[in-house]
C-alpha positions, 0 to 999 in steps of 0.5 A: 838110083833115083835118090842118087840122081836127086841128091846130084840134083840137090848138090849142083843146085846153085841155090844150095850153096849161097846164103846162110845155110848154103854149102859154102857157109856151112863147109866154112863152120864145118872148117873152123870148128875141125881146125879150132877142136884140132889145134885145141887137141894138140896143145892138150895131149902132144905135150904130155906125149912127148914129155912122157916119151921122153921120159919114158914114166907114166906113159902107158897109164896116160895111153889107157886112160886116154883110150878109155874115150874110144870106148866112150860114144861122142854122142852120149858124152855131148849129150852129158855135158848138154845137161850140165851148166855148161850147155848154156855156153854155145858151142863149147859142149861140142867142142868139149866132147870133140876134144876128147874124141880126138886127143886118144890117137894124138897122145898114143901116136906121139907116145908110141913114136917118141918111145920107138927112136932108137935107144942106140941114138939116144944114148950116143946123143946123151955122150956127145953131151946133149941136155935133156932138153936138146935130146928132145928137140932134136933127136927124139922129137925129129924122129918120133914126127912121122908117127905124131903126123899120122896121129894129127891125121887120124884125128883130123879125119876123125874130127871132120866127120864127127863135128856132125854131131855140132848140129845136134845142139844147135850148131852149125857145120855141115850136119845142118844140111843133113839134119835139116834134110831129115826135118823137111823128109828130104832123102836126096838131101840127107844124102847130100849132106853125108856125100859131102862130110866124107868128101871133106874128109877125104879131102883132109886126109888128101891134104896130110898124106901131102903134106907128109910126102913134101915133109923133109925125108927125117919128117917121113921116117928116112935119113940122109 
C-alpha cells in the first residue's frame, strides 16, 4: 500500500506534470506518436484490406502474413532496426516497428468485415448495374464499417501502451516517466508512469466505443 499512496503521491505532485519531462509534455509526445503510427497504419493496410475484400483473391495469404507480426516481439523488431542505418534517423525506428505491430488487426478486421457482407446484397447491387467501384463504396464498404472500426480500435489501444518502448531508443512519450523512474530507483514513479499508460488506454478505448454509439445505425452493423 505504500508504493501506491506514494506513487499518488508522485501523480498529484504539480510539479511532475509542468516542464519538459512534466506529465503534460510527455502525454502530448505520448499522443502525437500513437496518432502519427495510427493513421500511418491505416493508409498501409485499409487499402489492401478493403481491395482484397472486394476482390475476394490473395486475401488469406495477406491475413497471414500480416499475422506473422503478432508473433514477432515489437521490442525485438525495434531493437533490429536500431542496429541498421536507420537507427541513426530519430524516431523512425520506433515508428517503424509500431506500424508493423498495428497494421495485423487492421488488415484482418477490414478483410474479415469486407468478406462477411452479404453475398445476396452484393449481387442484387451488381444487377441493379452498379460499378465495381460503386460496389465498394457504397455497399461492401458501409457494411464492412463496424468491423474495420473495432480493427482501428484494437490498434489504437494497442499502439498506446506500446509506444512505451519509444523511450527505450530515446524518445520521448510516457515511457520516459517510467524509464526514468527505474534510473532514479524510484517505484512510486515506475508505477506512476505505468498507471498513466493504462489509464491513456482506456481513455482511447473510451473514446472509440463512442464514437461507434454516435456512428449512423449502418456505422454499428444495423439498418434502417
Amino acid at each position: 500500500m505504500n508504493t501506491l499512496s506514494d506513487a499518488w503521491s508522485w501523480l498529484t505532485s504539480a510539479a511532475h506534470w509542468s516542464g519538459e519531462n512534466g506529465i503534460w509534455h510527455r502525454l502530448g509526445e505520448h499522443l502525437w506518436l500513437t496518432a502519427l503510427c495510427l493513421v500511418l497504419s491505416c493508409l498501409i493496410a485499409l487499402p489492401v484490406a478493403l481491395v482484397l475484400g472486394h476482390l475476394g483473391k490473395g486475401g488469406t495469404l495477406a491475413v497471414n502474413i500480416s499475422n506473422v507480426g503478432r508473433a514477432v516481439p515489437t521490442f525485438a523488431v525495434l531493437v533490429l532496426l536500431l542496429l541498421t542505418p536507420l537507427g541513426t534517423h530519430g524516431e523512425w525506428p520506433t515508428i517503424i516497428a509500431l506500424i508493423l505491430f498495428a497494421v495485423p488487426p487492421l488488415l484482418t478486421n477490414a478483410y474479415v468485415g469486407m468478406r462477411e457482407v452479404d453475398r445476396d446484397v452484393v449481387r442484387a447491387a451488381r444487377g441493379m448495374g452498379m460499378t465495381g467501384r460503386q460496389l465498394l463504396l457504397r455497399v461492401e464498404l458501409p457494411l464492412a464499417l463496424p468491423l474495420i472500426l473495432t480493427g482501428v480500435r484494437i490498434a489504437a489501444v494497442q499502439l498506446v501502451a506500446t509506444a512505451t518502448l519509444a523511450a527505450l531508443a530515446g524518445g520521448g512519450g510516457l515511457g520516459r516517466i517510467i524509464t526514468a523512474g527505474f534510473n532514479l530507483a524510484s517505484t512510486p514513479q515506475v508505477v506512476a508512469g505505468a498507471v498513466l499508460v493504462a489509464v491513456f488506454a482506456l481513455l482511447v478505448e473510451g473514446i472509440f466505443e463512442a464514437v461507434q454509439r454516435l456512428a449512423p445505425q449502418w456505422a454499428r452493423g444495423g439498418f434502417g
